[in-house]
ROPAZA-601740 format. One record per residue: residue number from 1; residue in one letter; x, y, z of N, C-alpha, C in turn. Coordinates in Angstrom, 2 decimals. Atoms other than C-alpha are relative to their C-alpha. Example, Ala and Ser with C-alpha at 12.3 -4.5 7.8 and 13.67 -1.06 7.14 Angstrom:
2
+-----+---------+---------+---------+---------+---------+---------+---------+---------+---------+---------+
| num | residuo |    n_xx |    n_yy |    n_zz |   ca_xx |   ca_yy |   ca_zz |    c_xx |    c_yy |    c_zz |
+-----+---------+---------+---------+---------+---------+---------+---------+---------+---------+---------+
|   1 |       A |    0.89 |   -1.19 |    0.00 |   12.30 |   -4.50 |    7.80 |    0.90 |    1.20 |    0.00 |
|   2 |       S |   -0.82 |   -1.19 |   -0.06 |   13.67 |   -1.06 |    7.14 |   -0.77 |    1.09 |    0.73 |
+-----+---------+---------+---------+---------+---------+---------+---------+---------+---------+---------+
% end
This chain:
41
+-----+---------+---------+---------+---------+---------+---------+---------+---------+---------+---------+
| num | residuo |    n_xx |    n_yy |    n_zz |   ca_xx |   ca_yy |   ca_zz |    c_xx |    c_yy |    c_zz |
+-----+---------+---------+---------+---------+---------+---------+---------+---------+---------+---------+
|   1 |       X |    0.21 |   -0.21 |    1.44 |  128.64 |   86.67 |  118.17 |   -0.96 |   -1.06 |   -0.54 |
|   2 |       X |    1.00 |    1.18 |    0.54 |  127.15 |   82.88 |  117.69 |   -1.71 |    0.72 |    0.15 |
|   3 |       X |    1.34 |   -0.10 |   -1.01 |  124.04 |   84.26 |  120.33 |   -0.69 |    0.92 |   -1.36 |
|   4 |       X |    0.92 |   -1.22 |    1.24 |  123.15 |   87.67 |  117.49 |   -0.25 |   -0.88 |   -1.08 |
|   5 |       X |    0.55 |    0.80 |    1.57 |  123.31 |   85.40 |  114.27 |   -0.92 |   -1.07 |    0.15 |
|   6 |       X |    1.28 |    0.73 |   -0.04 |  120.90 |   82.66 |  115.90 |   -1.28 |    0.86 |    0.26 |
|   7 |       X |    1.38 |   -0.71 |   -0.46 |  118.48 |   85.02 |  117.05 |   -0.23 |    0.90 |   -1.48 |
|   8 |       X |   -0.16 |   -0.46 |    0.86 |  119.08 |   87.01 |  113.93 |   -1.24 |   -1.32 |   -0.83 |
|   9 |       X |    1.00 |    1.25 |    0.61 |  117.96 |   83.26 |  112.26 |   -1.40 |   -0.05 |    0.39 |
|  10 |       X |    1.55 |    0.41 |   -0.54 |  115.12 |   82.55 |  114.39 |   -1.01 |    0.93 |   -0.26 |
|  11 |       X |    1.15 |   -0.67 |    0.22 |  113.39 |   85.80 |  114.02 |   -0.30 |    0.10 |   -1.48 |
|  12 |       X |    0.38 |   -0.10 |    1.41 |  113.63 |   85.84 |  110.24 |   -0.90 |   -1.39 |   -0.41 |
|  13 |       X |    0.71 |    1.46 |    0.03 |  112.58 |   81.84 |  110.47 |   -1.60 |    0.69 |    0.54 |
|  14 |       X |    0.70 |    0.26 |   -0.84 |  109.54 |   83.08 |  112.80 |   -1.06 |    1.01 |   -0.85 |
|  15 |       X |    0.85 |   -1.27 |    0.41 |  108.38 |   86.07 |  110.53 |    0.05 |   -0.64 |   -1.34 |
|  16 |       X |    0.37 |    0.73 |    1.29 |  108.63 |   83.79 |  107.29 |   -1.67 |   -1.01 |    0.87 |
|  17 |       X |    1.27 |    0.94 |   -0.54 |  106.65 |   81.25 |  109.09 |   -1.22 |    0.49 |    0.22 |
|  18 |       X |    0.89 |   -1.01 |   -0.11 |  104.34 |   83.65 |  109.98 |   -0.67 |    0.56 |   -0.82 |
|  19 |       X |    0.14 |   -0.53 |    1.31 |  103.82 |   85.20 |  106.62 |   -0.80 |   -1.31 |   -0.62 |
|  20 |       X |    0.48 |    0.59 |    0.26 |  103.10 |   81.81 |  105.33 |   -1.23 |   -0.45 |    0.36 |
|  21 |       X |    1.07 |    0.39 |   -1.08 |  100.52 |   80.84 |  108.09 |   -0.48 |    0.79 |   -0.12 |
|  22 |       X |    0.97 |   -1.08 |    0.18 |   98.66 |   84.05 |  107.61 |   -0.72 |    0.02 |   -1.90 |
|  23 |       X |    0.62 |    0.21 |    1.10 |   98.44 |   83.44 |  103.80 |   -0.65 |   -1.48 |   -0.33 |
|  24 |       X |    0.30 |    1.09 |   -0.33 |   97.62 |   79.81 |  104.82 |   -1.92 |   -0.01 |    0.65 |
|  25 |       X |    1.24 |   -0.59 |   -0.83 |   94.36 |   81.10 |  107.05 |   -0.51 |    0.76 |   -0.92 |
|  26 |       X |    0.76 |   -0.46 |    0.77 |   93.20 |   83.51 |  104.46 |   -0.55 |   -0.78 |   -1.09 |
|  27 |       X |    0.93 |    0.71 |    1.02 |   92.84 |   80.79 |  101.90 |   -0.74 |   -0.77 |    0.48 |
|  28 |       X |    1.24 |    0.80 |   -0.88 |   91.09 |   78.65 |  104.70 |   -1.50 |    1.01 |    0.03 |
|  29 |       X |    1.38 |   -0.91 |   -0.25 |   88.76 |   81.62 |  105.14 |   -0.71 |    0.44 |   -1.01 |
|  30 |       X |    0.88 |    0.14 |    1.16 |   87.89 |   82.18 |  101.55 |   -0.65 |   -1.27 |   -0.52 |
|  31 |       X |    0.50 |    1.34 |    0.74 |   87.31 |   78.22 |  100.82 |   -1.21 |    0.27 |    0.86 |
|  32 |       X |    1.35 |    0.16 |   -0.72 |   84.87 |   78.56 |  104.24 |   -0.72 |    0.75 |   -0.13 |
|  33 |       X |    1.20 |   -1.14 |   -0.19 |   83.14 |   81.81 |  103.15 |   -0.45 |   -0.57 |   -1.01 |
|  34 |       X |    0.26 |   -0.24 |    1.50 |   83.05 |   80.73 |   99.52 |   -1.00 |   -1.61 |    0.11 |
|  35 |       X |    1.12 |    1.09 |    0.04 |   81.18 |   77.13 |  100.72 |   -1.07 |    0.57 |    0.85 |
|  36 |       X |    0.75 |   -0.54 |   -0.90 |   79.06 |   79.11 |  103.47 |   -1.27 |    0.29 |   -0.99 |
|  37 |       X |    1.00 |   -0.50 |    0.36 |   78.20 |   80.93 |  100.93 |   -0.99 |   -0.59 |   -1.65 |
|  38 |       X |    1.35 |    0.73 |    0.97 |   76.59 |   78.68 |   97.85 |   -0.51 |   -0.77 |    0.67 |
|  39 |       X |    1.14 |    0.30 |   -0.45 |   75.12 |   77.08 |  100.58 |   -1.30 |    0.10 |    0.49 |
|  40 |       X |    0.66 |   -1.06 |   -0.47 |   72.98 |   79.72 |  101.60 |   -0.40 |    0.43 |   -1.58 |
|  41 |       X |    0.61 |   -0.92 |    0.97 |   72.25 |   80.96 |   98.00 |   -0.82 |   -1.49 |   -0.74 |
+-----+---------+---------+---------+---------+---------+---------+---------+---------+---------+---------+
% end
């Protein structure tokens, strides 16, 4: 019963984390397009 409710934890821990880190990378990738690009204009 312990074994389902940690794994239960971990994957909800792993798919938050995840979620964050993907909205983490998209604002990296707009700061680097958004300096790319007034450097270029």
């Amino acid at each position: 019963a312990f074994v389902t409710v940690f794994a239960a934890f971990v994957t909800a821990f792993i798919m938050l984390t995840g979620l964050l880190f993907i909205q983490y990378v998209k604002e990296l990738v707009v700061l680097l397009y958004s300096a790319i690009y007034e450097e270029h204009c």
